[in-house]
KOLTI-178493 format. One line per 8 residues: number of its first residue (from 1); their letters; for each residue x negated, y, z of C-alpha. Coordinates in pm, 1 decimal. Example, Ala and Ser with C-alpha at 12.3 -4.5 7.8 and 13.67 -1.06 7.14 Angstrom:
1> as> -1230.0/-450.0/780.0  -1367.0/-106.0/714.0;
This chain:
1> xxxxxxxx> 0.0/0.0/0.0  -173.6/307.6/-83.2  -71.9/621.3/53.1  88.1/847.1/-199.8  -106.6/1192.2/-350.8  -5.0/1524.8/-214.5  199.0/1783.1/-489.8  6.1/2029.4/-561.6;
9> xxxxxxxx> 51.0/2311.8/-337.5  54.0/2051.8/-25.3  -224.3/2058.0/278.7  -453.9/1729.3/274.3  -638.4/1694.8/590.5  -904.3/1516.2/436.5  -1018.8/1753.8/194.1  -1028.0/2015.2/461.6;
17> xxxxxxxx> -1329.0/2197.9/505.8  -1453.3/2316.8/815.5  -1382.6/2669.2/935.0  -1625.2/2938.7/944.3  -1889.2/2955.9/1201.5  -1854.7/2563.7/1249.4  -2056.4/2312.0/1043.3  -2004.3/1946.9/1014.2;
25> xxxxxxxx> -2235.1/1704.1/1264.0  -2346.0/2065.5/1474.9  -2289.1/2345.8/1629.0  -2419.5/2713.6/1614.5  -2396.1/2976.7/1920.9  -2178.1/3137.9/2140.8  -1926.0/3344.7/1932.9  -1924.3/3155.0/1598.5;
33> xxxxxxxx> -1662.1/2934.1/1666.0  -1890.2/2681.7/1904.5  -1864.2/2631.1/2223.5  -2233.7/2567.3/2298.8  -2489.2/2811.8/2438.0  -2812.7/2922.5/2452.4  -3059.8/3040.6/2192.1  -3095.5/2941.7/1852.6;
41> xxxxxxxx> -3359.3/2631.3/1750.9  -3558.0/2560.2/1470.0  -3522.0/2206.6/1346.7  -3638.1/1952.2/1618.0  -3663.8/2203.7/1896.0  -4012.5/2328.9/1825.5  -4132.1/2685.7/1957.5  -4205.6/2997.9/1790.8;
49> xxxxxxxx> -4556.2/3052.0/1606.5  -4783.8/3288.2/1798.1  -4904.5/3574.7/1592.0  -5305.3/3576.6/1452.1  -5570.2/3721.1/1716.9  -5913.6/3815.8/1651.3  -6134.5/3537.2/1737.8  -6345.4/3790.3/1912.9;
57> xxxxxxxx> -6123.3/4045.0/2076.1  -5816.3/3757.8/2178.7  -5611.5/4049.5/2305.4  -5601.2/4214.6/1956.8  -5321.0/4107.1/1727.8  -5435.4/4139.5/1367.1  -5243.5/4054.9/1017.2  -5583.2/4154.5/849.4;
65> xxxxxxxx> -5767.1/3886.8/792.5  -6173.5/3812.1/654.7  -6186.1/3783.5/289.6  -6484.4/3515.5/331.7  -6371.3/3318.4/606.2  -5981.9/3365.9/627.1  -5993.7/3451.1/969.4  -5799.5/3729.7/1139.7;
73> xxxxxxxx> -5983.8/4015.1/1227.9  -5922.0/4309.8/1452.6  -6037.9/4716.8/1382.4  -6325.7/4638.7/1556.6  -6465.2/4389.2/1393.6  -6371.4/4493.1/1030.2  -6670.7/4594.7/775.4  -6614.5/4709.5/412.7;
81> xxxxxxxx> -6669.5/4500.9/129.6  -6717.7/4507.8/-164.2  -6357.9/4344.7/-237.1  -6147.8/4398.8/83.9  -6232.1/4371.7/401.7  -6507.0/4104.7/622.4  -6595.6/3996.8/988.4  -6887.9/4099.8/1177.8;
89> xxxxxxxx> -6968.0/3722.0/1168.7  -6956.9/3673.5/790.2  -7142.1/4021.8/766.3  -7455.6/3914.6/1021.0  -7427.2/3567.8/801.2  -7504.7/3736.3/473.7  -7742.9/3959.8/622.1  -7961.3/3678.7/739.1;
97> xxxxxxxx> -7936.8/3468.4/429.2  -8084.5/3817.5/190.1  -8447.9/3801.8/125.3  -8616.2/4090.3/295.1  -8759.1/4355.0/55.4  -9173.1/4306.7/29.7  -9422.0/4550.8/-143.5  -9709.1/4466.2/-347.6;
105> xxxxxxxx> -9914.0/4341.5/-62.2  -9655.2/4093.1/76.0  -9567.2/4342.4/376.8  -9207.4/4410.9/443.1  -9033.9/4737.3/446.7  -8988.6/4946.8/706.4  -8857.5/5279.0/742.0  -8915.5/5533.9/991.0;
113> xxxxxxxx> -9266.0/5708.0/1147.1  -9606.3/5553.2/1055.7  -9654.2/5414.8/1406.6  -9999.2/5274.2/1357.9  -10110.9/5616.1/1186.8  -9966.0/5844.1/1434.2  -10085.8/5611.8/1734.2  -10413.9/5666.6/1578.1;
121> xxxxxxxx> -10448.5/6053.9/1560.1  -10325.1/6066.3/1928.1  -10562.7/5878.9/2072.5  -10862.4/6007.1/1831.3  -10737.2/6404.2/2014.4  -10715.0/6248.4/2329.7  -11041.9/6142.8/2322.5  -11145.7/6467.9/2148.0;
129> xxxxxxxx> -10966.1/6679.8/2439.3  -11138.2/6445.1/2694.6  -11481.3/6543.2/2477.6  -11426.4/6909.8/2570.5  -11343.7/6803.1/2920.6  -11613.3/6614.0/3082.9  -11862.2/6714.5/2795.9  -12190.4/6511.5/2759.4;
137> xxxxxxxx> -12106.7/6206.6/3009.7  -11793.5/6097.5/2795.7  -11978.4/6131.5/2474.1  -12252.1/5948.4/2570.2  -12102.9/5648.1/2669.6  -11956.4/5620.5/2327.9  -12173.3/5754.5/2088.4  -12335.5/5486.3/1853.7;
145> xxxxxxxx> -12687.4/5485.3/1907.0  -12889.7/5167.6/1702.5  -13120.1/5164.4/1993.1  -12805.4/5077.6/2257.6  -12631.2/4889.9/2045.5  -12749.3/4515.6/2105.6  -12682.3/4605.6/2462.1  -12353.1/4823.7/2456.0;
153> xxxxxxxx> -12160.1/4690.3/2165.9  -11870.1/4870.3/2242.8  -12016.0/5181.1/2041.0  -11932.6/5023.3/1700.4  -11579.0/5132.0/1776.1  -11565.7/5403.9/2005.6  -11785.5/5606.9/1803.1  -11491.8/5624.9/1560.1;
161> xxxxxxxx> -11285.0/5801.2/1852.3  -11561.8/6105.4/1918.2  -11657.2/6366.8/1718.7  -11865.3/6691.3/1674.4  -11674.0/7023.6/1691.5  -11324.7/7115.9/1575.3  -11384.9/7120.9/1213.6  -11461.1/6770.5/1222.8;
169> xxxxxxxx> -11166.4/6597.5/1391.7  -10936.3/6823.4/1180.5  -11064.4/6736.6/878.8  -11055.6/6367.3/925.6  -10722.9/6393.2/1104.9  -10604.0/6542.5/824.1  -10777.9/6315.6/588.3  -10597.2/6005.0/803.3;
177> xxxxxxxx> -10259.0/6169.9/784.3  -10225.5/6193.8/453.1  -10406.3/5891.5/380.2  -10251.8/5655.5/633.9  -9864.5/5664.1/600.2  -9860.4/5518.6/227.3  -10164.2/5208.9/343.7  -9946.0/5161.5/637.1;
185> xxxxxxxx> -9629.4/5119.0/441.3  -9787.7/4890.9/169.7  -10029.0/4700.0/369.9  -9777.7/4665.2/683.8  -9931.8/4739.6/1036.1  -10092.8/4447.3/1109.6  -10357.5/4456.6/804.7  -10355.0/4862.4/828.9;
193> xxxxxxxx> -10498.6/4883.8/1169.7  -10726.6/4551.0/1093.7  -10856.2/4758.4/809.3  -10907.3/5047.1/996.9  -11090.5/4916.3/1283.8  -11320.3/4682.6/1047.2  -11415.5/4976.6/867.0  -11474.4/5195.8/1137.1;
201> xxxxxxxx> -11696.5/4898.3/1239.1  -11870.8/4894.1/931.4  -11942.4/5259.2/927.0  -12190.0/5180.6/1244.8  -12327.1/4849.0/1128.4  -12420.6/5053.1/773.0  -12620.0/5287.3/999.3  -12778.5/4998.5/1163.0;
209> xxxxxxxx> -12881.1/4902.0/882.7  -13046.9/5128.8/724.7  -13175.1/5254.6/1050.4  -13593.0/5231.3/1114.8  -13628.5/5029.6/1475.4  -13978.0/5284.4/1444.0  -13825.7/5627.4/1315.7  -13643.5/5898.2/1495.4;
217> xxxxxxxx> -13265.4/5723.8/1267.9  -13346.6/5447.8/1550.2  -13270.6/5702.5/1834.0  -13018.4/5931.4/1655.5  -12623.8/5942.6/1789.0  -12338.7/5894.5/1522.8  -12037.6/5998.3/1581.2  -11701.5/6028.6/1376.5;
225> xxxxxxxx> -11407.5/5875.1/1197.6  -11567.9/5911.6/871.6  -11651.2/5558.4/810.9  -11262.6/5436.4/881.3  -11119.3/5688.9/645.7  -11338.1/5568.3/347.1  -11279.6/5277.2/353.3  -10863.2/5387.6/345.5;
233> xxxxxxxx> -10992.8/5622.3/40.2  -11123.1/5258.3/-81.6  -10840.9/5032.4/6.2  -10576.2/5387.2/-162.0  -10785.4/5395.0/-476.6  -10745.1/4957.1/-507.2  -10364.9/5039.5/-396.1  -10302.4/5264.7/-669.3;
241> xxxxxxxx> -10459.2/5062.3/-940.5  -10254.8/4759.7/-771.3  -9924.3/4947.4/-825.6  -10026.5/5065.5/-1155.8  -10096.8/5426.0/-1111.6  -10314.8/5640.8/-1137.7  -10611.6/5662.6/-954.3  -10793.0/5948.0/-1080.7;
249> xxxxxxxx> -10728.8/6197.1/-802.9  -10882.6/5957.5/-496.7  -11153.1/5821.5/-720.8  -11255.1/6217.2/-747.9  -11227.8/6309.5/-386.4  -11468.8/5953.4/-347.1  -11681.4/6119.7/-541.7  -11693.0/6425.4/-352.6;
257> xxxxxxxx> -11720.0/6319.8/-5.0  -11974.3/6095.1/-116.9  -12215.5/6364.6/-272.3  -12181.3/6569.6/-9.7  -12284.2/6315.4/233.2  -12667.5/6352.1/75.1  -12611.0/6728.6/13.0  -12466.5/6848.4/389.3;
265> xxxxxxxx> -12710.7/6787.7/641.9  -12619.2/6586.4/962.7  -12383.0/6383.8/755.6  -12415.0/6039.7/761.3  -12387.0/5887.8/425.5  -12500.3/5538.9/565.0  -12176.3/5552.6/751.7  -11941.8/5613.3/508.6;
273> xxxxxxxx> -12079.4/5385.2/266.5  -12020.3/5147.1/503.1  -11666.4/5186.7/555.4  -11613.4/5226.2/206.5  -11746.1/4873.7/98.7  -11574.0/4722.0/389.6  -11236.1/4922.3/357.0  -11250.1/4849.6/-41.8;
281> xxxxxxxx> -11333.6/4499.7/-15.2  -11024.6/4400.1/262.3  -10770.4/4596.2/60.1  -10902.4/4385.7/-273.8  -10774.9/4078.0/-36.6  -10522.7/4202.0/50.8  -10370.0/4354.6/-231.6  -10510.5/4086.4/-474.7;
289> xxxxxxxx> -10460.1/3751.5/-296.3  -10222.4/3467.9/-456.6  -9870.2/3539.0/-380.8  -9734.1/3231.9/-125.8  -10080.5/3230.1/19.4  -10086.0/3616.6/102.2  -10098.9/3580.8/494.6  -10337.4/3278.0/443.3;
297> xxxxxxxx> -10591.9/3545.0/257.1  -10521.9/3815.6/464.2  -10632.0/3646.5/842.4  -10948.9/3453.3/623.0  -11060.1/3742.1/469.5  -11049.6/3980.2/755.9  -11201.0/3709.2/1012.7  -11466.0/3632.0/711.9;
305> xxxxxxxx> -11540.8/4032.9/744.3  -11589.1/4051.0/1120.6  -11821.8/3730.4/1071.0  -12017.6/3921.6/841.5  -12070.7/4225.1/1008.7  -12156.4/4053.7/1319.8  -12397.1/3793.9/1153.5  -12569.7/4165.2/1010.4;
313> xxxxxxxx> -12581.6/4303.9/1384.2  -12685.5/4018.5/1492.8  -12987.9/3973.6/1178.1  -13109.3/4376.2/1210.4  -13182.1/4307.7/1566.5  -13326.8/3956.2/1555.9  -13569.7/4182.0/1277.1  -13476.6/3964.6/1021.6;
321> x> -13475.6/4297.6/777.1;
């Protein structure tokens, strides 16, 4: 027996639809037409997604978020890119992973003050103010003397630190600030000052040399920088021609400074030949060595120079020559 079709027009109860606000199998909330209460629910009851914090700075809520690493990042931490915007972490990543800059001598580059430069002229007019001072006592415990100086090597260097009247600190002063900044910068500190103080060494073992153990040059005090700043005219001129420019101009003031040496009297040209050959040959390691075997060069050569100089002190007093 089958139950007969409703006319049209007539209510069937089973092709009634639920009312709105009510929906078959569940119920919404209070005020829609269900009795039920309490909040609404996502499907299966789970909680509300917390909003993106800065790993960093948890208390800062950021939609911004690191175009490298997808992170969220907060003001503080944001740094400009070249497409949008990066984290601090991503930035100090990149940073570390960039070759550092080098010149033509394998140093890095560094900006700012020539520290070893200016550390040098301070202590060379310290020691010049300290010269007007005390007076004879102060320079005579660092003059270099050839007699004194198997006994009290310590002249070799501190001779460089002294010198005789006004005119002469100025003009190597000057000589060194000009000079030194650009050596500094393209030889880096370490080999700058090594340069310095092995020419400077030179300077005195060149008067040694050429000293006469039986002649008044045996007994006669040298003072001055003279000897460290050629051999930075030297190691400038080798720069120069290293970087493919002209060297001309400090080849001429060579020159110069070298003639007068013989012309001027009380100038000693032993000493700054010296510190030329020694200054020029270290920059010519320096500047010249292979490229992955530049620090390699750099300590050899220089300890190779001390050995020599020594192993000359050491020969002029033994009277070998």
């Amino acid at each position: 027996m089958t139950a007969p079709r409703p006319h049209y027009g007539e209510y069937d109860p089973r092709r009634a639809r639920p009312s709105y606000g009510e929906s078959a199998g569940r119920s919404v909330g209070p005020g829609w037409g269900s009795p039920s209460s309490g909040p609404p629910t996502t499907g299966g009851g789970s909680q509300q997604q917390s909003p993106p914090v800065c790993p960093r700075h948890p208390s800062m809520v950021s939609y911004v978020r690191c175009q490298r690493c997808g992170r969220p990042v907060c003001p503080q931490c944001q740094r400009p890119a070249s497409v949008g915007i990066q984290c601090v972490d991503c930035v100090q990543d990149a940073t570390s992973r960039t070759r550092a800059p080098r010149t033509v001598a394998g140093a890095r580059v560094r900006g700012g003050q020539p520290v070893v430069t200016n550390t040098i002229i301070g202590l060379t007019v310290v020691s010049f103010l300290l010269q007007l001072l005390i007076g004879a006592p102060y320079e005579q415990f660092g003059y270099f003397v050839p007699v004194l100086g198997d006994s009290e090597p310590w002249r070799f260097i501190t001779t460089a630190f002294l010198h005789v009247g006004v005119w002469h600190i100025v003009l190597n002063m000057y000589a060194l600030y000009l000079v030194g900044p650009t050596l500094e910068t393209v030889l880096g500190r370490a080999r700058f000052i090594t340069m310095y103080v092995l020419a400077a060494i030179g300077g005195s073992v060149a008067v040694l040399l050429f000293a006469d153990p039986t002649g008044r040059s045996w007994l006669t005090p040298v003072a001055g920088a003279s000897g460290a700043i050629f051999g930075l005219f030297g190691a400038l001129a080798l720069t120069m021609r290293r970087m493919k420019r002209s060297d001309s101009q400090i080849l001429v003031i060579i020159g110069i400074n070298v003639v007068l040496g013989f012309v001027i009297q009380g100038v000693s040209w032993q000493g700054h030949l010296g510190g030329l050959v020694v200054g020029s040959a270290l920059a010519a390691i320096y500047l010249f060595a292979p490229r992955k075997q530049r620090t390699l060069w750099a300590v050899g050569g220089s300890v190779l120079m001390a050995v020599v100089l020594v192993a000359l002190t050491v020969a002029k007093y033994a009277g070998v020559f």
